[in-house]
Each structure stands twice: as C-alpha cells, then as structure tokens.
ZADRENBA-70691 format. One record per residue (C-alpha): x negated, y, z negated; residue number from 1; residue in three letters. Coordinates in steps of 0.2 Angstrom, whole numbers, always signed. Example, Ala and Ser with C-alpha at 12.3 -4.5 7.8 and 13.67 -1.06 7.14 Angstrom:
<zados>
-62,-22,-39,1,ALA
-68,-5,-36,2,SER
</zados>
This chain:
<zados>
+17,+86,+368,1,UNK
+5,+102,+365,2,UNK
+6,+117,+357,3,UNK
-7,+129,+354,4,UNK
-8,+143,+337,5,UNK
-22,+147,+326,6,UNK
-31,+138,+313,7,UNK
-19,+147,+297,8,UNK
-5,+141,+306,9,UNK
-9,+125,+309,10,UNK
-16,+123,+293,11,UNK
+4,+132,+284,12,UNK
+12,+118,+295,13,UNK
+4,+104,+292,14,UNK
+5,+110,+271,15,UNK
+22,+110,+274,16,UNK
+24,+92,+284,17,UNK
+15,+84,+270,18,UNK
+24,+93,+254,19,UNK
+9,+92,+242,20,UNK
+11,+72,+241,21,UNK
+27,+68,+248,22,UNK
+25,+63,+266,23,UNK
+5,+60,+268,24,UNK
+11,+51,+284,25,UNK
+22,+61,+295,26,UNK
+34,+59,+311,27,UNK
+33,+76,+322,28,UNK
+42,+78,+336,29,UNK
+45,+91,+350,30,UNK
+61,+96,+360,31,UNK
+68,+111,+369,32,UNK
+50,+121,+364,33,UNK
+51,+118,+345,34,UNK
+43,+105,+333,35,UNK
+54,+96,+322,36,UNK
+50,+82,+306,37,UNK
+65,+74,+300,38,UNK
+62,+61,+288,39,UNK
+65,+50,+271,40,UNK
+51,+50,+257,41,UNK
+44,+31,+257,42,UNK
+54,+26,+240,43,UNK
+69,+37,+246,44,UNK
+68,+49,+234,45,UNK
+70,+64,+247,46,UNK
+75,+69,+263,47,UNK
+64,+82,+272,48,UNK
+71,+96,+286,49,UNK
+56,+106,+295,50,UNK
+61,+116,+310,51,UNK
+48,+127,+320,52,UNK
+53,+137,+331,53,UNK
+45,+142,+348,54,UNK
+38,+160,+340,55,UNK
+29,+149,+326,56,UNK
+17,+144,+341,57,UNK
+6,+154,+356,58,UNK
+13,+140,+365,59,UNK
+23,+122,+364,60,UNK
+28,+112,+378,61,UNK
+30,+93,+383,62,UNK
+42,+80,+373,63,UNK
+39,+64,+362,64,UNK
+39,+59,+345,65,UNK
+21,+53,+335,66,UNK
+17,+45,+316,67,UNK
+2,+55,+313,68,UNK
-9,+54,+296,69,UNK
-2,+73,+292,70,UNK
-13,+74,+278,71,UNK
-29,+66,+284,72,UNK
-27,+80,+297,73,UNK
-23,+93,+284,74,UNK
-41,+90,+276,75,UNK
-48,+91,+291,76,UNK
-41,+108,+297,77,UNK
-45,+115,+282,78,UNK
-62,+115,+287,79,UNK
-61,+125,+301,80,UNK
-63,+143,+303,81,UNK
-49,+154,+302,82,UNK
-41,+165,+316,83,UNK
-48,+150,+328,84,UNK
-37,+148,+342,85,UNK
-30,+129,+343,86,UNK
-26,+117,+357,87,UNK
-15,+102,+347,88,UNK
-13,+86,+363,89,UNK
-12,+70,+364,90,UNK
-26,+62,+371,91,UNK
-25,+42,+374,92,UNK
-23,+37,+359,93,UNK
-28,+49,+349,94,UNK
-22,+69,+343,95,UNK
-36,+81,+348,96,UNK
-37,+97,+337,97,UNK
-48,+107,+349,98,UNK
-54,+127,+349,99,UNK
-67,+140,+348,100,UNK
-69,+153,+338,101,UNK
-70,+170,+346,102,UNK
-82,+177,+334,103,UNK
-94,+166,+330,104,UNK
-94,+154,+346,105,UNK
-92,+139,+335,106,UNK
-83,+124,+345,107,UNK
-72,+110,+338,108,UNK
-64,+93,+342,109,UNK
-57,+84,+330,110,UNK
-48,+67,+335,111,UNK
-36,+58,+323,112,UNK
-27,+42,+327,113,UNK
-7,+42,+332,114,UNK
+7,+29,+330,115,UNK
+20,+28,+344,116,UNK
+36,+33,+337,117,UNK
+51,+24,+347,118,UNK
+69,+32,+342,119,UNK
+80,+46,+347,120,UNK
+72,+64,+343,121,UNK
+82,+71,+327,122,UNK
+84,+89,+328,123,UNK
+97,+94,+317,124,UNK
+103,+94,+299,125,UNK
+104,+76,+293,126,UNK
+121,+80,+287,127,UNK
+136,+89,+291,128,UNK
+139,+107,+286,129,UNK
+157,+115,+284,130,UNK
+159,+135,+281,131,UNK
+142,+133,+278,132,UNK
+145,+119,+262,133,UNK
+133,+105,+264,134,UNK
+145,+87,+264,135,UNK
+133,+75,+258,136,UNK
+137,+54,+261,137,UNK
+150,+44,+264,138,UNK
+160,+52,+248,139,UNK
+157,+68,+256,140,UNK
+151,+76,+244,141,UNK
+153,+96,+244,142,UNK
+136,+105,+237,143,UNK
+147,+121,+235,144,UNK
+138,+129,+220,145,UNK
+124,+141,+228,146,UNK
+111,+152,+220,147,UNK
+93,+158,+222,148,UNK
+78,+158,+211,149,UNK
+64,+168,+217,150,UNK
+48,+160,+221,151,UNK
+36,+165,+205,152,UNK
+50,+161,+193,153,UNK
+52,+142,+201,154,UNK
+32,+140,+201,155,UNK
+35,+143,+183,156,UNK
+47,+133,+182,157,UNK
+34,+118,+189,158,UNK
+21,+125,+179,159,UNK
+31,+122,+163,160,UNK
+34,+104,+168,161,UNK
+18,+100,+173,162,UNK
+10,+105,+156,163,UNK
+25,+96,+148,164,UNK
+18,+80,+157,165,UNK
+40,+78,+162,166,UNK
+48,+75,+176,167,UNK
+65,+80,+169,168,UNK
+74,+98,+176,169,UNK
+89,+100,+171,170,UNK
+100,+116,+181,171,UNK
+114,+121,+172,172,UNK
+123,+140,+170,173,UNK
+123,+145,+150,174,UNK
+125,+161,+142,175,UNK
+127,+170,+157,176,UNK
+112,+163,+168,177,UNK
+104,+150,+178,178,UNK
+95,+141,+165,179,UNK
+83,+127,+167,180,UNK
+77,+113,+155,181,UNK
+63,+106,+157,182,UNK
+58,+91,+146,183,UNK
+62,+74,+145,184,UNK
+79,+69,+138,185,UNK
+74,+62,+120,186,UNK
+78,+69,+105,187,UNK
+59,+71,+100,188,UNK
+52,+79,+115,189,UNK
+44,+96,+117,190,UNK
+56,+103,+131,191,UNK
+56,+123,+140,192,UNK
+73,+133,+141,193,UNK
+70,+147,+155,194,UNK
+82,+160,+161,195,UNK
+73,+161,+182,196,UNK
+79,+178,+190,197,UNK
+92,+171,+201,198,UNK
+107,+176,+212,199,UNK
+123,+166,+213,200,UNK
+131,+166,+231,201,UNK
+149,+161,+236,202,UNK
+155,+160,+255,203,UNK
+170,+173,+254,204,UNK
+181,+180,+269,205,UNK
+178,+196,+278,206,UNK
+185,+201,+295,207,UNK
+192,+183,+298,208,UNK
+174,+175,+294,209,UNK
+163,+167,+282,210,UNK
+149,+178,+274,211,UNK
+136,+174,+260,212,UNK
+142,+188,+245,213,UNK
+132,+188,+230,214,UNK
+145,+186,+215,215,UNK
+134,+186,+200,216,UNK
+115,+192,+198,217,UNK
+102,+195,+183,218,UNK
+113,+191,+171,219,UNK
+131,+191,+177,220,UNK
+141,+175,+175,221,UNK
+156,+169,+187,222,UNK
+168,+155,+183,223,UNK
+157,+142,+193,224,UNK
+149,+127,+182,225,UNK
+135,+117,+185,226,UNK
+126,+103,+177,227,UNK
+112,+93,+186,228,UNK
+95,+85,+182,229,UNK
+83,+81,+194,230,UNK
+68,+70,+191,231,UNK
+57,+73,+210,232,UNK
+55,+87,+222,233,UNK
+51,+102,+209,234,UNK
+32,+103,+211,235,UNK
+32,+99,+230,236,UNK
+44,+114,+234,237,UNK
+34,+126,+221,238,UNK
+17,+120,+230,239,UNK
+25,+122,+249,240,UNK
+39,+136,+249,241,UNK
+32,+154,+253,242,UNK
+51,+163,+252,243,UNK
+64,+165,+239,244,UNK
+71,+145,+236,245,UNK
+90,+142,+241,246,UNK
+98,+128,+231,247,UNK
+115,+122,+235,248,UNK
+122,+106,+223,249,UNK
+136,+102,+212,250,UNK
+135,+93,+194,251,UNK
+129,+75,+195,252,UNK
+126,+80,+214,253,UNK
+111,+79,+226,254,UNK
+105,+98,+229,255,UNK
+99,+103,+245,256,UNK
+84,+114,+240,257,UNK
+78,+127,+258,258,UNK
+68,+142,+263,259,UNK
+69,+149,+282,260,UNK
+62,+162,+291,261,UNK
+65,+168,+312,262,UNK
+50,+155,+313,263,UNK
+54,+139,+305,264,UNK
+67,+132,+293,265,UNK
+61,+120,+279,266,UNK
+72,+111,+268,267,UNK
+75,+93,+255,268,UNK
+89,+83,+249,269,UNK
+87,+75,+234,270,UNK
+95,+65,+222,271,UNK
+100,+70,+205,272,UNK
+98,+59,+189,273,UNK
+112,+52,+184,274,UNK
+110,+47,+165,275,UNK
+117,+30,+159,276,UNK
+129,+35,+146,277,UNK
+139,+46,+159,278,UNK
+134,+33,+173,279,UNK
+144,+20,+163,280,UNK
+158,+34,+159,281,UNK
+163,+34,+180,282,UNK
</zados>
C-alpha cells in the first residue's frame, strides 16, 4: 500500500475519513488503484462510504487493509506545509508520511502506528441499489424520496442546531418546500423552521432508461411526502461535504445522505428517530 498527493489533499482526505468526530480511528483500504473506507461509527449510529479514485492521487499502488489513528494523523498533516509532495507507505510497523517541500527545502517524516486489519476488502455500496433507489435491510427498505440542499443552506441548518444546543432535525415537505425543524421535541422548547434552497429529483423514463429529472425546485411541490427526524450525522456532513448534499430517505426511514465528484464519492446511512408514540402505533 502507497500512494503519493500533496499535503491539501491528504489533509481533505483524511477530514473526510474522520468526519469531524465520527470515525477518529479508521479502516483504509486499497484495490484496483483506489482507496476505499467502509465502516460502522463505533455506537452504530452511522455507516460511512468513501471512495477515491486513482485521479485523487499522483500515484496509488499495492493492496491491503490498515486501522490507522485517522485523526491523530489528521493533526499531524495539518502542520505541514502546503503544496508538499507526499509519499503515504507502510514501513514495518508503522505509516510513514514523508516529503519535501520544493520551495522551502523543508523535509518530513512522520511515523504513526497501524493495526493489521484481517477481512475481505469492501469496495462497494454496503447496500443494494435498484433504478438507482437505495434498498435498505432486511425489510428492504426503498429510500425513494430524493432532493438536494445546497451546501451553505445545510451549514445553516447545523449552525441553527448547534446554537439550539439539539440534536433534533426533523425533514418534512410543508407549504410547498423542503422544510427542516430543528429543535428538540417538547412543547417548551426554542426550535428553527427553515425553508433550505432545494431540488426534489424523481428517477423517470427516457429513451428506455432511468434518468435523474428534477420535478420540483425553489418552491414547487410534487405529490411526494416526507416525514423524518434524525438525531446524528448533521454537523459531520456540514463540517466534511464541499458539494451540494444528496439526501435519499422515506418517512420514519434511514436517509443515505452523499456528495461525489470524478475524484471520490463520500457518503452515510443513518438511522432516523423514531418517536415512541408512533413506535408503539406499528
């Protein structure tokens, strides 16, 4: 396993493996020149997706799977200078971060400890995906509502939580919109309505194939209904995501929350909260 890129992009990945807080220790592995991390969150609240893809690197090559102190590492990278070219290897028992910058001359080696990771390489989706619908456990679930909020609107959308002090976020559609609640569930507490700009997407049928169509934006309502609170995951994707979010759920339904570029594709599947009045209606 070794892969070479410069220090920003090491530094994006590893921001990215780690999710603010929710994976400070991570399993990385490499195949077919690309670098995967497919893992549950410790408590199980979440399950994260990270593809990269060989034009994210100068250069990957080798095979194998670590456990690797991600965010130890992160700190670490952080300190070094930008546009420094980066050898990532394993050495013995250890990762060696190693480089030199070709402005100042400044050398580096950094050495941070790894945990043999025995298992089958996961590369793909950690569940199945029909017409493009994510079918979620053994209930088989179908995540078939689908819309977008743009980046700054779902920073808000953390933001407003984290001054509310809740982790409470309920998606709905009302009066024509996306709207999000945020706020915990009591009748006395302080709570936000906010309208994100959005798009909602439906898979439709063109020239004998499945193509994304947008059937509702800024505003425009279709037939679809949705009802869902979440209680983990908003501030990691806020803090990590750099594109516009992708959300695919139902009501009462885990959402499958993803960005992607040509480089890498970044995703989580988390569960809603289910509260126990309606948990005692099923």
């Amino acid at each position: 396993m070794k892969f070479k890129l410069k220090q920003e992009k090491l530094e994006n990945m590893l921001e990215k493996l780690v999710m603010k807080d929710m994976f400070p220790s991570c399993i990385i592995s490499v195949k077919d020149e690309k670098l995967f991390s497919i893992q549950k969150e410790e408590h199980g609240r979440a399950l994260r997706f990270l593809k990269f893809n060989k034009s994210f690197f100068d250069s990957i090559e080798g095979e194998g799977s670590v456990e690797i102190d991600c965010k130890k590492m992160l700190d670490l990278v952080k300190n070094i200078m930008s546009n420094t070219v980066l050898t990532v290897e394993k050495k013995g028992n250890k990762i060696c971060i190693s480089g030199e910058n070709d402005k100042t001359g400044k050398k580096i080696e950094l050495y941070v400890a790894w945990k043999d990771f025995e298992g089958e390489i996961k590369t793909s989706l950690p569940f199945p995906m029909e017409k493009g619908v994510p079918i979620i456990g053994d209930s088989k679930i179908a995540l078939e509502t689908y819309f977008t909020i743009d980046l700054p609107d779902f920073k808000d959308i953390a933001q407003y939580g984290s001054t509310l002090k809740t982790e409470f976020y309920k998606f709905s559609f009302e009066d024509k919109k996306v709207c999000v609640r945020v706020g915990d569930l009591h009748d006395f507490s302080d709570y936000a309505l906010f309208y994100p700009k959005e798009k909602i997407i439906e898979l439709v049928e063109e020239d004998n194939k499945e193509v994304e169509k947008i059937v509702a934006q800024f505003g425009i309502k279709t037939g679809d209904k949705l009802s869902v609170i979440f209680t983990y995951g908003m501030p990691q994707v806020a803090a990590t995501f750099e594109n516009e979010v992708h959300i695919k759920s139902k009501t009462s339904s885990p959402a499958w929350i993803y960005e992607g570029t040509k480089e890498y594709v970044h995703g989580i599947l988390i569960p809603p909260f289910v509260p126990e009045d309606e948990d005692d209606g099923k």
